[in-house]
C-alpha positions as CSV (number, residue, x, y, z in Angstrom):
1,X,91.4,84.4,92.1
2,X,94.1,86.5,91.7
3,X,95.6,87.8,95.0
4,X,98.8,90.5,95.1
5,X,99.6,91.8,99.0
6,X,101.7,93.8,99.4
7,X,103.8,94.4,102.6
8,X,106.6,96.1,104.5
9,X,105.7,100.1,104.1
10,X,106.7,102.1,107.3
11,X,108.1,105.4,108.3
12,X,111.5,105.9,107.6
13,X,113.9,109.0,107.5
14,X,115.9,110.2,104.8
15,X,118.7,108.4,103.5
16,X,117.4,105.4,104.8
17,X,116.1,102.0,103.6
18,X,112.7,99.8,103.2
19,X,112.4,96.9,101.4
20,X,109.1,96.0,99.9
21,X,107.6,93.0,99.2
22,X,104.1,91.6,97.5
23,X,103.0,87.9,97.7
24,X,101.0,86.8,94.8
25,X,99.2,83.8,94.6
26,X,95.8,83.0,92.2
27,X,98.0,82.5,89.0
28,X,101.7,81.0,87.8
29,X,103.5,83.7,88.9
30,X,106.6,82.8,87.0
31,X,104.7,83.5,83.6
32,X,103.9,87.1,84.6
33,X,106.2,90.0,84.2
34,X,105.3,92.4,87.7
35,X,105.4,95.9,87.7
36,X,105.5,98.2,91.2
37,X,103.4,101.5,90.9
38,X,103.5,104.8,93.5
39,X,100.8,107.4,94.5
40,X,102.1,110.2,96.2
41,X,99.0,112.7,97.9
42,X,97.2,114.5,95.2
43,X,99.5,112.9,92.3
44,X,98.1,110.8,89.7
45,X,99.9,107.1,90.1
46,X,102.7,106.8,88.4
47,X,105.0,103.4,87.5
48,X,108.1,102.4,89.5
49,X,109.9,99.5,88.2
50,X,109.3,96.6,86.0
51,X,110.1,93.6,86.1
52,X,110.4,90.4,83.5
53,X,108.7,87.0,84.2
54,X,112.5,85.3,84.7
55,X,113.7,88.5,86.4
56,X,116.5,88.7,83.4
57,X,115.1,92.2,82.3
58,X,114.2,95.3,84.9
59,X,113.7,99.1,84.4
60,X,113.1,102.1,86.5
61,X,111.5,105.4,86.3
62,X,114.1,108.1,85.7
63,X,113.5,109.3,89.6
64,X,114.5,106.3,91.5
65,X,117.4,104.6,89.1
66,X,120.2,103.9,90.9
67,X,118.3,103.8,94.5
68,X,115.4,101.1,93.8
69,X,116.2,97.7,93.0
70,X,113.1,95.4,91.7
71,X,113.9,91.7,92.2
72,X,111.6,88.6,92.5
73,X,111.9,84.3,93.8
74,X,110.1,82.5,91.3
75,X,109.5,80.1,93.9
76,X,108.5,82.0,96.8
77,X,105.8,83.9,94.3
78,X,107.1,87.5,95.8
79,X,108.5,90.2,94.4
80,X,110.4,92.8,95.6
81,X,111.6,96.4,96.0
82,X,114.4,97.3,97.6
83,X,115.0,100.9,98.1
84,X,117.5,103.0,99.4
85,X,118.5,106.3,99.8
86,X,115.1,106.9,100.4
87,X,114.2,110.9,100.1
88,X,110.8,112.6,101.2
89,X,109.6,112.9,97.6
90,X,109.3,109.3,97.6
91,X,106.5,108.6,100.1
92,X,103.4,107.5,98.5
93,X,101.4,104.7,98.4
94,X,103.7,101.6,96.8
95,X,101.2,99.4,94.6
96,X,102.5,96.0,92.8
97,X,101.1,95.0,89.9
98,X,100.7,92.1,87.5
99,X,101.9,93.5,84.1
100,X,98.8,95.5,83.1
101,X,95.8,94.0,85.2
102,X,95.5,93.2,89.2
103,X,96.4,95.6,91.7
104,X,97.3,94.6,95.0
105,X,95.9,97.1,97.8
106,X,99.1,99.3,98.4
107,X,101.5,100.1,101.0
108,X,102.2,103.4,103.0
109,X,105.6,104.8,102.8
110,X,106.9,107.8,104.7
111,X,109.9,109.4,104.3
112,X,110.5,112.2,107.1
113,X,113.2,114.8,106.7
């Protein structure tokens, strides 16, 4: 079955840096184009980043371009998102997805000013 976890959430202060990752495994991973999701307290979810099934192709919500870097290794099955200049509007719940089905279960992140 299909199985997305991810990992590497924490607390972090302002300006600094987390990186993200979400292991899949239950499909080919390398024919999937991934997507990471947030949910911030009492805000609907809202998309992140994108990402294409080679990796060639990426996009951002306007919020985060320029900070967020989505990447993925084809053969490790794991994408990524590498974010800096983290402010405290960005903690939320950090979901990866697979295009427009599974969920994975989320991860915390806290950004303390």
């Amino acid at each position: 079955q299909v199985q997305l976890v991810e990992s590497g959430g924490g607390l972090v202060q302002a300006g600094g840096s987390l990186r993200l990752s979400c292991a899949a495994s239950g499909f080919t991973f390398k024919n999937y184009g991934m997507r990471w999701y947030r949910q911030a307290p009492g805000k609907e979810r809202e998309w992140v980043a994108l990402i294409s099934s080679t990796g060639g192709s990426t996009n951002y919500v306007d919020s985060v371009k320029d900070r967020f870097t989505i990447s993925r290794d084809n053969a490790k099955n794991t994408v990524y998102l590498q974010m800096n200049s983290l402010k405290p509007e960005d903690t939320a719940v950090y979901y990866c997805r697979r295009e427009l089905d599974y969920w994975g279960q989320g991860t915390q992140v806290t950004v303390s000013s």
